[in-house]
Rosetta silent file (secondary structure, phi, psi, omega in degrees, C-alpha in Angstrom):
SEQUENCE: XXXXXXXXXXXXXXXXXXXXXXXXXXXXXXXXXXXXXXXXXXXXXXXXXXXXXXXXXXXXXXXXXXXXXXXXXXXXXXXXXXXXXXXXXXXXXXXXXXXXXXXXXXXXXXXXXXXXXXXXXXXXXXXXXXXXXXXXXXXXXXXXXXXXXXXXXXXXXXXXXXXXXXXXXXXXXXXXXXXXXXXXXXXXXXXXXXXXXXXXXXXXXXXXXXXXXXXXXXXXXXXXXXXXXXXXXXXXXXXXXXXXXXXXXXXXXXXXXXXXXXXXXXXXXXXXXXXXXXXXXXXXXXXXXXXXXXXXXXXXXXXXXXXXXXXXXXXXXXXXXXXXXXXXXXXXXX
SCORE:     score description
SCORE:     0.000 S_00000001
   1 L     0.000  -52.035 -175.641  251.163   56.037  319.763 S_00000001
   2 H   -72.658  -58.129  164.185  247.819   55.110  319.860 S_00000001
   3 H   -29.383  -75.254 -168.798  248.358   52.988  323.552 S_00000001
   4 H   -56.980  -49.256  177.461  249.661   56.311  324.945 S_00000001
   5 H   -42.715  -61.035  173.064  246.880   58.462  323.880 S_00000001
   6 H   -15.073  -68.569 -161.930  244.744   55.664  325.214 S_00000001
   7 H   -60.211  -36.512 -158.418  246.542   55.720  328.602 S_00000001
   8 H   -84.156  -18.055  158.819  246.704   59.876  328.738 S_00000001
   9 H   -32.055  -66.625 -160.115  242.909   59.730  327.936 S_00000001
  10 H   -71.164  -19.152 -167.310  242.250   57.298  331.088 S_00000001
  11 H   -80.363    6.472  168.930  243.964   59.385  334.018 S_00000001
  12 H   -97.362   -2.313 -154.213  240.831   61.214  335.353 S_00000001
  13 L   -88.153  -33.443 -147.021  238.733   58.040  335.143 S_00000001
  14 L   122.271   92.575 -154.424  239.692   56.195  338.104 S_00000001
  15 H   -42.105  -58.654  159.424  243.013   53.590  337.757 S_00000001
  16 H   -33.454  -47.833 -175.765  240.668   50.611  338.115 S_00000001
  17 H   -76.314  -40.068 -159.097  237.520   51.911  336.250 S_00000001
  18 H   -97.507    5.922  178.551  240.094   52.850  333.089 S_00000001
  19 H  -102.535  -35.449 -176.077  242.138   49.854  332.512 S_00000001
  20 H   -37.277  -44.848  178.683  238.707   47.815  332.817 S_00000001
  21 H   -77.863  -38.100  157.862  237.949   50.066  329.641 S_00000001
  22 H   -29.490  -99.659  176.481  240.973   49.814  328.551 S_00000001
  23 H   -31.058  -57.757  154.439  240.863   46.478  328.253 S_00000001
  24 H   -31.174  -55.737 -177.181  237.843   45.750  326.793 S_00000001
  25 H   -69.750  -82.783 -148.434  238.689   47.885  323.869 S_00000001
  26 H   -40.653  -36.394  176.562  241.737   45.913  323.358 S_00000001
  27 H   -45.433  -47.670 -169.812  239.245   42.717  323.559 S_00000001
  28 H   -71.746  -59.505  167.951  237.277   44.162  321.081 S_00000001
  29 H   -30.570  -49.933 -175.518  240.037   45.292  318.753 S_00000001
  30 H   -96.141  -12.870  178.519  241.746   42.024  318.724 S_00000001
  31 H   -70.889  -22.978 -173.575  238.578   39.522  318.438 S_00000001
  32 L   -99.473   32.082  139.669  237.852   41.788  314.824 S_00000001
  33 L   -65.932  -56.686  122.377  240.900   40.977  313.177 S_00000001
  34 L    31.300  -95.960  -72.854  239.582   37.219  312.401 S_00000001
  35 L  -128.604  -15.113 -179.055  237.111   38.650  310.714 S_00000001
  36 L   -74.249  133.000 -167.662  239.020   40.687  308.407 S_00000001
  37 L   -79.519  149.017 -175.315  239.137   39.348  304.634 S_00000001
  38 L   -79.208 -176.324  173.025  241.887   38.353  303.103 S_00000001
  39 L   -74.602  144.605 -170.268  243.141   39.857  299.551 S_00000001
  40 L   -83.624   23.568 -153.542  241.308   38.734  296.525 S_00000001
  41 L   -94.722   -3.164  173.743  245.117   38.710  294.728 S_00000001
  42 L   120.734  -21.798 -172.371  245.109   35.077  293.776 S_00000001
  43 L   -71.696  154.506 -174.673  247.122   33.697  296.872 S_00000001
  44 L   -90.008   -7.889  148.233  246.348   29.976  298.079 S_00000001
  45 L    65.762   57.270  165.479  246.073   31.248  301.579 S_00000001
  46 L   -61.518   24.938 -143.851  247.820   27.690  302.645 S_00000001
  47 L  -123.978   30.997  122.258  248.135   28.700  306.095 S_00000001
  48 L   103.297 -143.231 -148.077  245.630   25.997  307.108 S_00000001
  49 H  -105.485   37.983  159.421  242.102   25.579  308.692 S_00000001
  50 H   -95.855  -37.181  158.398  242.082   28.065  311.794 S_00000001
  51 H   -22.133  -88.375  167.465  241.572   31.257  309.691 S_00000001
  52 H    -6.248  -87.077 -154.228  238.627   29.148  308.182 S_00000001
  53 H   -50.166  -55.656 -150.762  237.176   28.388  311.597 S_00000001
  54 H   -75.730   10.724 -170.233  237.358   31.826  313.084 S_00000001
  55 H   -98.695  -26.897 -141.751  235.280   33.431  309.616 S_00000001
  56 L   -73.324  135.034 -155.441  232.383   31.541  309.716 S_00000001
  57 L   -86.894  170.938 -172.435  229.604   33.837  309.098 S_00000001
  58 L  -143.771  142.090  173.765  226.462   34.303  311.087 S_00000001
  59 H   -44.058  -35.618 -178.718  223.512   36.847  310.137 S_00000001
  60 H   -63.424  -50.597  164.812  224.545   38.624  313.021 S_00000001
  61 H   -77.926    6.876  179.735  227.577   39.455  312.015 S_00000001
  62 H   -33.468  -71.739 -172.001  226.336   40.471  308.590 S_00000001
  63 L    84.121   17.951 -165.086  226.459   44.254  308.471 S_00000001
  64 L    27.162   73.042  155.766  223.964   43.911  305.432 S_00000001
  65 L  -159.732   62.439 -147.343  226.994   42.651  303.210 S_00000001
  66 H   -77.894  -35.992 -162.160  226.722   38.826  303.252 S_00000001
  67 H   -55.505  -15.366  170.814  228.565   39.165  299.948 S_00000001
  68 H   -94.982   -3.789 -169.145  231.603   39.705  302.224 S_00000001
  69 L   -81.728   -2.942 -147.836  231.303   37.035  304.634 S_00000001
  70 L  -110.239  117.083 -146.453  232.876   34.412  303.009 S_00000001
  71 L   -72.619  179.938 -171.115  236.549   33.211  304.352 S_00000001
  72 L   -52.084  113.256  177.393  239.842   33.609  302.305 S_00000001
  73 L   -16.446  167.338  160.687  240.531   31.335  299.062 S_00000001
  74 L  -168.906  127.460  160.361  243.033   28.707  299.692 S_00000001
  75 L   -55.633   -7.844 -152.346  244.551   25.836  297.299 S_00000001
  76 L   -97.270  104.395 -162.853  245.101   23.737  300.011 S_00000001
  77 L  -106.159   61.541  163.581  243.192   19.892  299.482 S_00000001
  78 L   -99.312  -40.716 -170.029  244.348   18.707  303.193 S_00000001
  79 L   -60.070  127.923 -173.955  240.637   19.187  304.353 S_00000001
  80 H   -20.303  -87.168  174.572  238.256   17.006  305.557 S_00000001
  81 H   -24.620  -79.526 -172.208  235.470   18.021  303.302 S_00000001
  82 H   -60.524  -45.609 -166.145  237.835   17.867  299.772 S_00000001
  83 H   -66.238  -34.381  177.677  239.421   14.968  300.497 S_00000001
  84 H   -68.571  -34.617 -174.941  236.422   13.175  301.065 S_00000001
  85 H   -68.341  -53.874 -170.710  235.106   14.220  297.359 S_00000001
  86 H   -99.756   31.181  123.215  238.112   13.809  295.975 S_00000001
  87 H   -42.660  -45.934  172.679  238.563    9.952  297.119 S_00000001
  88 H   -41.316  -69.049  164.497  234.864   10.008  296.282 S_00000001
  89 L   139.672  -10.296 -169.127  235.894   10.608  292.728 S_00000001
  90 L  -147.783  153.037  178.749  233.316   12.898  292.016 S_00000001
  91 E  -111.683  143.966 -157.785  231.342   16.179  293.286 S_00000001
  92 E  -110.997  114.431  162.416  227.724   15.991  293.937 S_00000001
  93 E  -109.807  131.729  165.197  225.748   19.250  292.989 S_00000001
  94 E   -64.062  122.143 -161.783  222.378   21.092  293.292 S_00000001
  95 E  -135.625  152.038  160.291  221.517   22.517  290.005 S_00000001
  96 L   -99.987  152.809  161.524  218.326   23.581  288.486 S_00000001
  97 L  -134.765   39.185  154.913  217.207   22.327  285.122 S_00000001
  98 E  -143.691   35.796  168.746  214.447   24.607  283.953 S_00000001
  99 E  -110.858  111.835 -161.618  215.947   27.370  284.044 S_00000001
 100 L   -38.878  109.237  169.685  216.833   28.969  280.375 S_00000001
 101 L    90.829  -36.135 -178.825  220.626   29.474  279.754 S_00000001
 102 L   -78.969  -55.683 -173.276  221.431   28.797  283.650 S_00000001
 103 E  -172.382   89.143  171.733  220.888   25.187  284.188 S_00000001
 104 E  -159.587  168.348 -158.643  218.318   23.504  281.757 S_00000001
 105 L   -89.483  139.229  176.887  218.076   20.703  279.257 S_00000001
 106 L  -131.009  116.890 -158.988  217.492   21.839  275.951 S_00000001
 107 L   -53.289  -43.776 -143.057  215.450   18.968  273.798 S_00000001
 108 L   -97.736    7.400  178.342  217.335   19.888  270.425 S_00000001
 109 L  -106.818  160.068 -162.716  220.925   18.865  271.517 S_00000001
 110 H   -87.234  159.363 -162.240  221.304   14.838  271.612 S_00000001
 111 H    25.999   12.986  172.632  221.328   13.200  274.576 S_00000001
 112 H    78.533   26.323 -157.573  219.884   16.094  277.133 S_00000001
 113 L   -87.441  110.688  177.197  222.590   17.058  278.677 S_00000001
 114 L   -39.988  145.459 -150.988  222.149   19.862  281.511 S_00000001
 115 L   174.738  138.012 -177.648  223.950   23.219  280.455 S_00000001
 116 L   122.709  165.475 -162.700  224.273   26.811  281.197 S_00000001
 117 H   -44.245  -30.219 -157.787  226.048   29.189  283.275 S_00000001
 118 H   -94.906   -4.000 -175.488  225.514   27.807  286.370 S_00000001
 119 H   -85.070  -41.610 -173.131  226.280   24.401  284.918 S_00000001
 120 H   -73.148  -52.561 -159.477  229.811   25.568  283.544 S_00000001
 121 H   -78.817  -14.634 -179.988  231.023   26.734  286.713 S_00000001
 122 H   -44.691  -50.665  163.153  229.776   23.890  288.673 S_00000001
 123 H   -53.015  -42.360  168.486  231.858   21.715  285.860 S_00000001
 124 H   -58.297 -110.607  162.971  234.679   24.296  286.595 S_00000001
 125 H    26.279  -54.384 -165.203  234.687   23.658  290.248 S_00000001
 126 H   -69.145  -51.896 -146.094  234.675   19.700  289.372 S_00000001
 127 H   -73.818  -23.577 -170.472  237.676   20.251  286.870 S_00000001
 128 H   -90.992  -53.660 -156.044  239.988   22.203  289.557 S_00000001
 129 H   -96.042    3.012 -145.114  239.425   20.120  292.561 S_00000001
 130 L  -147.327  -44.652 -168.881  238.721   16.446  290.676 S_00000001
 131 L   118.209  -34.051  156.740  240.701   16.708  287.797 S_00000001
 132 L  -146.828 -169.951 -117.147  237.794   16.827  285.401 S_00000001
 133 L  -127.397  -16.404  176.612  235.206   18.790  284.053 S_00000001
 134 L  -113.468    8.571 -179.694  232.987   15.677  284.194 S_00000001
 135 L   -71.135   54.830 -174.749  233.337   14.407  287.902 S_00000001
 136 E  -117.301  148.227  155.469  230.176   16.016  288.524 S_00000001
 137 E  -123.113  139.359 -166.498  226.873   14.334  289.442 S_00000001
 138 E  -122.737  107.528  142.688  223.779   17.114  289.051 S_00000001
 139 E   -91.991  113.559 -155.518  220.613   16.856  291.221 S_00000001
 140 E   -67.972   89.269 -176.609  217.627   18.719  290.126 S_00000001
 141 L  -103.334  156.041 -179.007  216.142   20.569  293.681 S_00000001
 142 L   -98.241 -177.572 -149.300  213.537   22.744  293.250 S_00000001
 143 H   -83.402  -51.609 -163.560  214.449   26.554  294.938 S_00000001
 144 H   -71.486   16.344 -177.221  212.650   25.933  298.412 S_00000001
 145 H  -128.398   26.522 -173.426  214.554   22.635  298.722 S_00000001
 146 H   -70.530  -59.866  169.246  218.097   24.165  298.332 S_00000001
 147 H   -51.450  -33.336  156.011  218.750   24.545  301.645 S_00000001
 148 H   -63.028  -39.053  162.497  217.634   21.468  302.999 S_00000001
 149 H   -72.014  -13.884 -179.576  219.379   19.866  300.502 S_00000001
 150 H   -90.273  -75.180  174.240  222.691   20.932  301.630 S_00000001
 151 H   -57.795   -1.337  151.128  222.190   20.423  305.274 S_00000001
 152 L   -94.234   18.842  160.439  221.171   16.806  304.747 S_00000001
 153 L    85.766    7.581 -125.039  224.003   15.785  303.223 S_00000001
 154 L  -123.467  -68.043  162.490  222.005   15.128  299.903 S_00000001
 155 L  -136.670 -162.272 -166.876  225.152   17.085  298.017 S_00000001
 156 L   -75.302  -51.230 -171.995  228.354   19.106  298.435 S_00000001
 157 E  -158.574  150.643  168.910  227.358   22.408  297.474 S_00000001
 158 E   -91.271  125.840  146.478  224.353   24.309  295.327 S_00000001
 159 E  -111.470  113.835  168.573  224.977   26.287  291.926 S_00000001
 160 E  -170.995   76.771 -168.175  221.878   27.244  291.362 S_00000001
 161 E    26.504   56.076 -157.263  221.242   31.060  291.177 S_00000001
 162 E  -108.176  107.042  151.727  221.177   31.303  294.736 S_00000001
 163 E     0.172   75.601  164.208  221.103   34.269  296.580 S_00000001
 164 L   -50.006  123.081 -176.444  223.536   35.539  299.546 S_00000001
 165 L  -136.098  163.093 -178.740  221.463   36.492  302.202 S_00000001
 166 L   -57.071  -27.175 -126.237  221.942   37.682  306.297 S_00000001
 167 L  -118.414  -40.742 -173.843  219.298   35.238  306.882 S_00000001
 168 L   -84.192  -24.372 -179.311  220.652   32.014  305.005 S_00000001
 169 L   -56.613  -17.298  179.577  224.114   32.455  306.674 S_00000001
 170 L   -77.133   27.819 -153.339  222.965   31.246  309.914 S_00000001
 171 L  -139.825  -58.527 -153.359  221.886   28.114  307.551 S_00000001
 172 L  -161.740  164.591 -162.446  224.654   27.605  305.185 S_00000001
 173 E  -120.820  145.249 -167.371  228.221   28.920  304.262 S_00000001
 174 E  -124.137  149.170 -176.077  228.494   30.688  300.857 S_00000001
 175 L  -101.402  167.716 -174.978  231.553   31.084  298.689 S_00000001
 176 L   -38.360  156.933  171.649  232.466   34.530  297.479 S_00000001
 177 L   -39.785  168.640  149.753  229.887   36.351  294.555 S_00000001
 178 L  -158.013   17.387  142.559  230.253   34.882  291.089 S_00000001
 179 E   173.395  175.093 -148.214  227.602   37.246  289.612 S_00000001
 180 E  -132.552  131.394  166.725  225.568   40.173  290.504 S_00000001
 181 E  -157.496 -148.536  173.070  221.863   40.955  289.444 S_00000001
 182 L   179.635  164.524 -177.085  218.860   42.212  291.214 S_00000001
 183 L   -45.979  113.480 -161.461  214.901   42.172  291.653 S_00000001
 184 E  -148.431  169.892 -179.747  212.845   43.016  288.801 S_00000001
 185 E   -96.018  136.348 -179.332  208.896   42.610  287.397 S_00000001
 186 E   -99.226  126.708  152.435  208.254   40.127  284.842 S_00000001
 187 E  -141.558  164.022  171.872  204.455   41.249  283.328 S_00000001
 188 E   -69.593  165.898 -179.889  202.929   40.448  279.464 S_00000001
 189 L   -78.685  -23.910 -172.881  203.824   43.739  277.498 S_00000001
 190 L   -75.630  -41.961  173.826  199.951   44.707  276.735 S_00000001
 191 L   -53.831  144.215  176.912  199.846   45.361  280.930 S_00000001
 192 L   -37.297  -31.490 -167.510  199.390   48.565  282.776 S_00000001
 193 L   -63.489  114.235  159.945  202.933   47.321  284.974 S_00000001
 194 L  -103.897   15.568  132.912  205.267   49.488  284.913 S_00000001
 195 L   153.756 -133.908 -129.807  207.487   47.753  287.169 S_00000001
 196 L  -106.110   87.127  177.624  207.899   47.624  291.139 S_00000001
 197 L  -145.502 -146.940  172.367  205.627   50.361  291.922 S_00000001
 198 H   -63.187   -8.739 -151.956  201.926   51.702  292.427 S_00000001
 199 H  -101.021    9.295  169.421  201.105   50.005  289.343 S_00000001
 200 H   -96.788  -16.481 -159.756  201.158   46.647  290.961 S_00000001
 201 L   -52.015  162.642  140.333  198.180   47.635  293.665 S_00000001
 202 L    73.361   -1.340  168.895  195.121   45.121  293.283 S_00000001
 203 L   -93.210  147.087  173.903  197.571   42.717  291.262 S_00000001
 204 E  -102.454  123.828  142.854  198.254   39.124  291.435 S_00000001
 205 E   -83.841  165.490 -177.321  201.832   38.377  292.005 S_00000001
 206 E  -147.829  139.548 -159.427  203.721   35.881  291.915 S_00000001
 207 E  -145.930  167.033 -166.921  207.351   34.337  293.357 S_00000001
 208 L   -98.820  123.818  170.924  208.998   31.149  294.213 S_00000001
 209 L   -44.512  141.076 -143.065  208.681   30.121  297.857 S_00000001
 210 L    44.769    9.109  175.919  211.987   30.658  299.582 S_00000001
 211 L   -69.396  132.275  169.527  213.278   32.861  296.966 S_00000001
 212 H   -46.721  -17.995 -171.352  214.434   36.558  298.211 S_00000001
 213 H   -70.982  -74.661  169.361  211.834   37.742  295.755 S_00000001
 214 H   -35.989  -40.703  153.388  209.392   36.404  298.099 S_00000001
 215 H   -43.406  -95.647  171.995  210.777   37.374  300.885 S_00000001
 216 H   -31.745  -50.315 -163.786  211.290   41.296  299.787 S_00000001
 217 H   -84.580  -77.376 -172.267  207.237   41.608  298.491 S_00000001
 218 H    -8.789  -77.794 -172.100  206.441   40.164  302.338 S_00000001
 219 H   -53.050  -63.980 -179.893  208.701   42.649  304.087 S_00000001
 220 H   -61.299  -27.515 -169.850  207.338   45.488  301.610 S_00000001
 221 H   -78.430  -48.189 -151.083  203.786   44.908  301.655 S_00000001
 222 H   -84.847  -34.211 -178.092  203.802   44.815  305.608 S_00000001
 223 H   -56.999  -37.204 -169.319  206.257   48.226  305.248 S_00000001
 224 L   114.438  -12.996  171.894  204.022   50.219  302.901 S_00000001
 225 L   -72.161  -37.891 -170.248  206.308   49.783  299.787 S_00000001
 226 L  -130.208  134.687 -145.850  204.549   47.530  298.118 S_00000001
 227 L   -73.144  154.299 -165.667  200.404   48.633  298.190 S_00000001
 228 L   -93.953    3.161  144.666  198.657   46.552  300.580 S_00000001
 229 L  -121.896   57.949  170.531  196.253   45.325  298.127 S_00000001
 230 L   -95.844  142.027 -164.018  198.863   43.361  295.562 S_00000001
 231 E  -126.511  128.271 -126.742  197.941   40.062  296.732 S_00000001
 232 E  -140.376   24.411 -166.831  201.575   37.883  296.830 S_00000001
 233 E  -113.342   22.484 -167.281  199.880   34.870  298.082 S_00000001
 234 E  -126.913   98.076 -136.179  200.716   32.722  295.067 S_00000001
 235 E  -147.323  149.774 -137.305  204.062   30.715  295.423 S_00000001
 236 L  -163.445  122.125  150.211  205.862   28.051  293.465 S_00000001
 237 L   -19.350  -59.821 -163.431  208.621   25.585  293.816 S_00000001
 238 L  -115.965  168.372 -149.049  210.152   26.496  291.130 S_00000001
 239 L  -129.519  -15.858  155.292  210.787   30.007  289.507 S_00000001
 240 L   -51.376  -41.410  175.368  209.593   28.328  286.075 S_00000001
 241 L   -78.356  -10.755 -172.265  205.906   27.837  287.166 S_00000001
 242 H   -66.578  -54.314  176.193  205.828   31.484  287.928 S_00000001
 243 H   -38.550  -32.770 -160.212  206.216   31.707  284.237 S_00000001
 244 H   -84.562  -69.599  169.417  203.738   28.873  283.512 S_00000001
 245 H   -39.606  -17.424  179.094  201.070   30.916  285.771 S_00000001
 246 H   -68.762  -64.127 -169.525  201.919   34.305  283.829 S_00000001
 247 H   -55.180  -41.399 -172.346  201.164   32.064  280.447 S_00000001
 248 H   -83.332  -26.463 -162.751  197.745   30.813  282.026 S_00000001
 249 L    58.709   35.014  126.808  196.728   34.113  283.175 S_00000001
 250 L   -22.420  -38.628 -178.567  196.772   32.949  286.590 S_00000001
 251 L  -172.147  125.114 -174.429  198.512   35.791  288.255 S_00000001
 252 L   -52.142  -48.754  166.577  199.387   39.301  286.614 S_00000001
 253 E  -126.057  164.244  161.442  203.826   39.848  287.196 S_00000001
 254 E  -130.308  124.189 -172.912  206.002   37.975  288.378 S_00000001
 255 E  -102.272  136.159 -169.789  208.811   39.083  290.783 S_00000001
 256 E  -174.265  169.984  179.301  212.564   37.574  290.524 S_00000001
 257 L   -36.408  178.398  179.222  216.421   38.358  289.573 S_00000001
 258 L   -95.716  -30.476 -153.530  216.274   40.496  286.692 S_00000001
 259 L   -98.832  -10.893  159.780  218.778   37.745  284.866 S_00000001
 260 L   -85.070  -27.518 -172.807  216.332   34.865  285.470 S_00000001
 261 H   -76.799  -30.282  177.421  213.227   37.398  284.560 S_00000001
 262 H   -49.817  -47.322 -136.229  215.506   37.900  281.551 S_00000001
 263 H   -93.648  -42.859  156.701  216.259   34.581  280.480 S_00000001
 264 H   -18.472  -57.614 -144.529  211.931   34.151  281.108 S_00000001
 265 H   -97.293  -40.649  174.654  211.205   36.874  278.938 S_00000001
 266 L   -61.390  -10.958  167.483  213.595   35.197  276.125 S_00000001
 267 L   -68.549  -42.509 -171.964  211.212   32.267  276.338 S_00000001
 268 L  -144.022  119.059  179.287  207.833   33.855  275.613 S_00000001
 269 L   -92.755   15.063  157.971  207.732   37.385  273.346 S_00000001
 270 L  -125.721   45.898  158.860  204.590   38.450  275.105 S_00000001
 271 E  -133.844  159.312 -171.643  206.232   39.193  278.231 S_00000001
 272 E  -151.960  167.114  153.616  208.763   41.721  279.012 S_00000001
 273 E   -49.328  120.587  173.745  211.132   43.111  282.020 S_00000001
 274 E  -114.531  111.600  149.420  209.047   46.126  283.838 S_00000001
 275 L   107.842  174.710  152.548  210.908   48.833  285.417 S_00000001
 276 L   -88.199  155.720 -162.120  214.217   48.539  286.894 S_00000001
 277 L   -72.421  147.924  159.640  215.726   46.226  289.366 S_00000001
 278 L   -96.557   -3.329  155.442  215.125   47.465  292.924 S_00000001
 279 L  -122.401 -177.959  172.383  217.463   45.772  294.839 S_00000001
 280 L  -111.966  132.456  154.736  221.643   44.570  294.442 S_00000001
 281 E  -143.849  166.176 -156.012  221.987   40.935  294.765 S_00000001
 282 E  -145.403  133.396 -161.226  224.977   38.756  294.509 S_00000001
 283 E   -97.496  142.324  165.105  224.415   34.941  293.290 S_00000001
 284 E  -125.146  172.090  155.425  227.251   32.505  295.754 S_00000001
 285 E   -93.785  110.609  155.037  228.106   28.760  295.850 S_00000001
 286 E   -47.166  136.810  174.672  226.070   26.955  299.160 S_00000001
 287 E  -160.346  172.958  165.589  227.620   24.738  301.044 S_00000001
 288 L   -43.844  173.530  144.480  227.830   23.244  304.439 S_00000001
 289 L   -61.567  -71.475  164.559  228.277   25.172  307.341 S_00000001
 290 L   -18.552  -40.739 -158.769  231.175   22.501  308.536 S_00000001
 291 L  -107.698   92.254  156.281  233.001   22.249  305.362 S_00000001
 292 L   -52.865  -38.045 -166.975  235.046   25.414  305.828 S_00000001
 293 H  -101.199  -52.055  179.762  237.996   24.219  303.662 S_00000001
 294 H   -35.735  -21.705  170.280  235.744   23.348  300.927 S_00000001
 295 H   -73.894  -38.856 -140.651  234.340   26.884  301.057 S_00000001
 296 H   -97.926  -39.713 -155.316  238.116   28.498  301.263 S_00000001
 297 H   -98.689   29.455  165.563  239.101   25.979  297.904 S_00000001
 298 H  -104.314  -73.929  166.216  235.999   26.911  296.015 S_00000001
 299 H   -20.069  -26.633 -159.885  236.539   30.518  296.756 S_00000001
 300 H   -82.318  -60.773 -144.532  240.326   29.606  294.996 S_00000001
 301 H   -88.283  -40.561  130.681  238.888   28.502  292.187 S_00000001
 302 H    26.226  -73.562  169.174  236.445   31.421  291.957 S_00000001
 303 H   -37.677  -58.155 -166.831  239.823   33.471  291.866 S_00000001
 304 H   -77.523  -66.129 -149.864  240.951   32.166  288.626 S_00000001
 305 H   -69.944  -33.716 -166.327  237.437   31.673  287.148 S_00000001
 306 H   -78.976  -35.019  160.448  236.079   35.076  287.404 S_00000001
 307 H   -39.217  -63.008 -157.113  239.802   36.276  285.443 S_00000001
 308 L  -151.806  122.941 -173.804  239.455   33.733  282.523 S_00000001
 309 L   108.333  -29.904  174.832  236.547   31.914  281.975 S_00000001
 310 H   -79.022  -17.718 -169.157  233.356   33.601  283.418 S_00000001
 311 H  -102.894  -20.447  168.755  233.368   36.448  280.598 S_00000001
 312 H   -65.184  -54.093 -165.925  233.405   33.226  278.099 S_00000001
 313 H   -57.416  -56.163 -174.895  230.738   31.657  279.721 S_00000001
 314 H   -49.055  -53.612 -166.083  228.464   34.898  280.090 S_00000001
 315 H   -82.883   13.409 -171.354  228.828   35.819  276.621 S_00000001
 316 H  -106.654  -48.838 -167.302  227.815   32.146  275.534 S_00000001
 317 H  -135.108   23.335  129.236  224.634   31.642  277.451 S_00000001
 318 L  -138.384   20.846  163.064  223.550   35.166  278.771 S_00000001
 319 H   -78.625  -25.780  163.807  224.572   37.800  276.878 S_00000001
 320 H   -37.679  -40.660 -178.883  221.959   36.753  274.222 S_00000001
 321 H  -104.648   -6.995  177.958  219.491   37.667  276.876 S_00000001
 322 H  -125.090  -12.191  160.932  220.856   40.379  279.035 S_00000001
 323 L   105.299  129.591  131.927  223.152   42.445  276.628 S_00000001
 324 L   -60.686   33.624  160.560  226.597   42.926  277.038 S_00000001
 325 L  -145.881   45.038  163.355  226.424   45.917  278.441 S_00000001
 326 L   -56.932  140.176  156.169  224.377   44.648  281.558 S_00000001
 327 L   -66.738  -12.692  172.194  225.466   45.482  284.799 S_00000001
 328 L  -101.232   28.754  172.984  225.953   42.058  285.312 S_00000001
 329 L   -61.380  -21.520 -176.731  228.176   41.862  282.461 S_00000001
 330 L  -109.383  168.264  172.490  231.111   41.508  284.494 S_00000001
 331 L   -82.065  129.688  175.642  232.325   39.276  287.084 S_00000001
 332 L   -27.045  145.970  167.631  231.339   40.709  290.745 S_00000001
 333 L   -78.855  155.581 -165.459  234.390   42.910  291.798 S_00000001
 334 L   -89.617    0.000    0.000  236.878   41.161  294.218 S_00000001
């Protein structure tokens, strides 16, 4: 039906001039099928690694919804990439460990063991594709070295509150959401801030170099959003020292997720959450660009974990600090 409209459409054009259009559209039509995601319904999407190939995202192809970019789950441990881990015996992950309840050591449990959400699914990840829960090896990158760490080979993938962005897919391949938060102001409670507004002018902020936080107060500041004398020029490794500079009275807010500003603010009870988050962000697992099936069986497990297991985790190490009735209370919708 639609081919016939097409055709009756075309007969004033010129025969030549209209199947040349003609065509085209069909070109166009059939190159964006690829690109279409599969269902979130649980299937191992077995059907092997040319799907994979033809998804891999690029900024360009964003559409400002990297959270969508990420190819179909699959069960299927034929791929380069998994097979090499699991012969290795074990999976080697970027983690943070000073960050409260996500992935940090906490001196009063015996032996130090790294823990917190971003730690359980990492351990998830290990337990589905490895066998256990303890094939994991955890290296401590600070946030501007995430990326770098991944493309050098240094490990397999990052859990480490990490951002989807337009801008890192041309960088690195991200597996589907596994939790949703957004930008918020950190300030002591005795300040004037009342979160990400006029009330910042003439302030020193502060954010962790390569962080989206950082990023966004750039982009606003040059835009007119954010007053052109908040002075942003004070940048950190780590999203912890922001904290440390708050405590010194170094720099005046801090800008960052909301569920890390959260976790912050559970640390020290003369700081508090200002305002509401201004933007939607969606935390992924990093990985190579290359390892495509390792993306597709991470995305698998993903499936399952965000069903049973993710609302366990959540109410264990951040509903203390974010409420169960957070918007990020839930697992990202599929």
């Amino acid at each position: 039906m639609i081919g016939r409209r097409l055709r009756a459409s075309l007969k004033g054009w010129g025969g030549v001039s209209a199947m040349l259009v003609a065509c085209a559209l069909a070109l166009v039509f059939a190159l964006s099928l690829p690109l279409a995601r599969a269902s979130r319904d649980g299937s191992t999407g077995t059907g092997g690694q040319g799907l994979a190939e033809a998804t891999q995202a690029k900024a360009d192809d964003c559409g400002g919804h990297p959270e969508r970019m990420s190819p179909p789950p699959s069960g299927d441990e034929s791929g380069p990439k998994v097979r090499d881990i699991i012969r290795r015996g074990y999976l080697s992950v970027g983690v943070d460990q000073n960050s409260y309840r996500w992935g940090y050591r906490d001196p009063n449990n015996r032996g130090g063991d790294l823990e917190g959400f971003d730690i359980d699914l990492a351990r998830e990840i290990a337990r589905r594709i490895i066998g256990s829960p303890n094939a994991v090896r955890f290296h401590a990158i600070p946030t501007n070295q995430r990326i770098p760490a991944i493309k050098s080979g240094q490990v397999d993938m990052v859990v480490r509150t990490m951002t989807i962005t337009c801008d890192r897919l041309d960088e690195v391949a991200f597996s589907d959401p596994y939790f949703v938060t957004g930008q918020q102001v950190l300030a002591p409670k005795a300040s004037g801030i009342t979160g990400y507004d006029k009330s910042l002018a003439g302030r020193r902020i502060c954010s962790a170099a390569g962080s989206t936080a950082n990023t966004r107060l750039i982009e606003d500041r040059k835009s007119g959003r954010l007053a052109a004398s908040a002075d942003i020029s004070t940048t950190v490794p780590n999203q912890l020292d922001c904290l440390v500079r708050l405590q010194l009275g170094e720099v005046d807010a801090v800008v960052t997720d909301g569920a890390l500003a959260a976790s912050q603010a559970a640390q020290d009870p003369t700081v508090q959450l200002k305002g509401k988050p201004f933007t939607t962000e969606y935390y992924g697992v990093a990985m190579n660009k290359e390892a495509v099936d390792l993306v597709r069986r991470v995305n698998q497990v993903l499936v399952d974990y965000l069903g049973s297991g993710w609302q366990t985790s959540y109410t264990k190490w951040l509903s203390p600090t974010l409420g169960p009735d957070s918007a990020s209370a839930r697992p990202p919708a599929s």
